[in-house]
C-alpha positions, 0 to 999 in steps of 0.5 A, spaced: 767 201 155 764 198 149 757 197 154 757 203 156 757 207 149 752 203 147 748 206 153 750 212 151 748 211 145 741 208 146 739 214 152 742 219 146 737 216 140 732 216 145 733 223 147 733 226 140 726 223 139 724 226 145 726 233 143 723 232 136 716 229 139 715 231 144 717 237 145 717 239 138 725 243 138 727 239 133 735 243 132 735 241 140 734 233 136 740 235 130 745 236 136 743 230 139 744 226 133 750 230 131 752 227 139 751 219 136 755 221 130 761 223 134 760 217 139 759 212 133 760 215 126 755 213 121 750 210 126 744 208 123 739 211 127 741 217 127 742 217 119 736 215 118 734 220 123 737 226 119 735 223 113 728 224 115 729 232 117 733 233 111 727 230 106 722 235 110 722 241 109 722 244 115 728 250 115 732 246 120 734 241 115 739 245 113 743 244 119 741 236 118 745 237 112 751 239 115 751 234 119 750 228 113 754 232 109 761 229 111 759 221 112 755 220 105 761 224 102 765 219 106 761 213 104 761 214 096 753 215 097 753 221 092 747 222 091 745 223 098 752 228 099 749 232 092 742 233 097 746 235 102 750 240 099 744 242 094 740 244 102 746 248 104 746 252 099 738 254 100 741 258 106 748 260 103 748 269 103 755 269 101 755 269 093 763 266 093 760 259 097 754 258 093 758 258 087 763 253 090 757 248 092 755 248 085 761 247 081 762 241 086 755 239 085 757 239 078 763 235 079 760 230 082 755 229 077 760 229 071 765 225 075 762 221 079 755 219 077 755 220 070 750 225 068 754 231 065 747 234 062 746 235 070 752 238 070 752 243 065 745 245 069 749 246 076 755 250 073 750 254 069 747 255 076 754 257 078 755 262 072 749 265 074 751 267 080 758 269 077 757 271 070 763 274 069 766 268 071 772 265 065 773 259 068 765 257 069 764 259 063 769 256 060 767 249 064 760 251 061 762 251 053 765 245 055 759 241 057 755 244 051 759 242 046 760 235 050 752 234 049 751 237 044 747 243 048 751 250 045 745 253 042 741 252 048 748 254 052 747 261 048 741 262 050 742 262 057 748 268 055 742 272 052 738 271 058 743 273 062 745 279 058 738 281 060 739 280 068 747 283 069 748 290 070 756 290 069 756 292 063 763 290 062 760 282 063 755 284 057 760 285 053 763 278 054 756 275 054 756 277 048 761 276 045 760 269 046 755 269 044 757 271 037 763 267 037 758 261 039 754 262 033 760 263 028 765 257 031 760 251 033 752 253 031 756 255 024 750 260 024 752 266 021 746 270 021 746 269 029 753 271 028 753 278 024 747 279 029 751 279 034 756 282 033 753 288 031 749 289 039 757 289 041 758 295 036 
């Protein structure tokens, strides 16, 4: 059984090549890689395979990615698992999705590969898509103070005041930004003016 698996696996790695090169389907080839991976998780061949689609920049990586996703998460490989993720949400049309990828993107490059500052870009890209969102924000005001970025956090809200049309948003973008001015940039000036565009 070992033996014919193996097979298997060789006439299916041999095939995917085919479909990519020769026949120029290269989603024909993702499946067939997706095949070698259910036959023998984390094959080599078809990683390294997947790996290669996922780096080009043909529109098909996304599917590569999905495919990846799941055995780089599972082998602690991150960096990688980020790439994927990062790939995914290119193709990604519903808003609520792109803003889980990029808080989870955000985790793992707070957590799990020590780079808060990369953190604080991925959940800005998340409040940018939700700007009304508390807990992003909140997470946000979090990882500025934690790097010692809330001035350039609070010129991330004042660019996004311009791009939000909710006026009830505004409102709260603003506010933050005069309570940032008057609590953490000790900037009181900033503050009074601040407060006065919510008047």
């Amino acid at each position: 059984l070992a033996r014919r698996l193996g097979d298997l696996r060789h006439l299916l790695l041999r095939l995917a090549l085919v479909e990519r090169d020769r026949r120029g389907r290269l989603d024909r080839s993702i499946t067939v890689y997706a095949r070698v991976l259910d036959l023998r998780p984390g094959d080599p061949g078809a990683v390294a395979a997947l790996s290669a689609i996922l780096r080009g920049s043909d529109p098909s990586r996304a599917a590569a990615a999905r495919i990846l996703a799941p055995v780089y998460r599972d082998s602690g490989a991150f960096g990688d698992y980020s790439t994927c993720l990062e790939a995914e949400i290119e193709v990604t049309e519903e808003r609520a999705a792109r803003v889980r990828s990029w808080l989870e993107l955000a985790d793992i490059d707070e957590h799990k590969l020590g780079r808060p500052e990369h953190a604080l870009m991925r959940t800005q890209r998340a409040l940018h898509e939700e700007p009304g969102n508390e807990d992003v924000r909140a997470r946000a005001e979090r990882l500025a103070r934690q790097l010692g970025q809330v001035d350039d956090l609070v010129a991330f809200y004042l660019d996004e005041i311009d791009s939000v049309g909710d006026p009830n948003v505004v409102l709260g973008l603003r506010r933050r930004v005069a309570e940032l001015c008057a609590s953490d940039l000790r900037d009181v000036d900033r503050a009074v003016e601040a407060y006065a565009a919510i008047l």
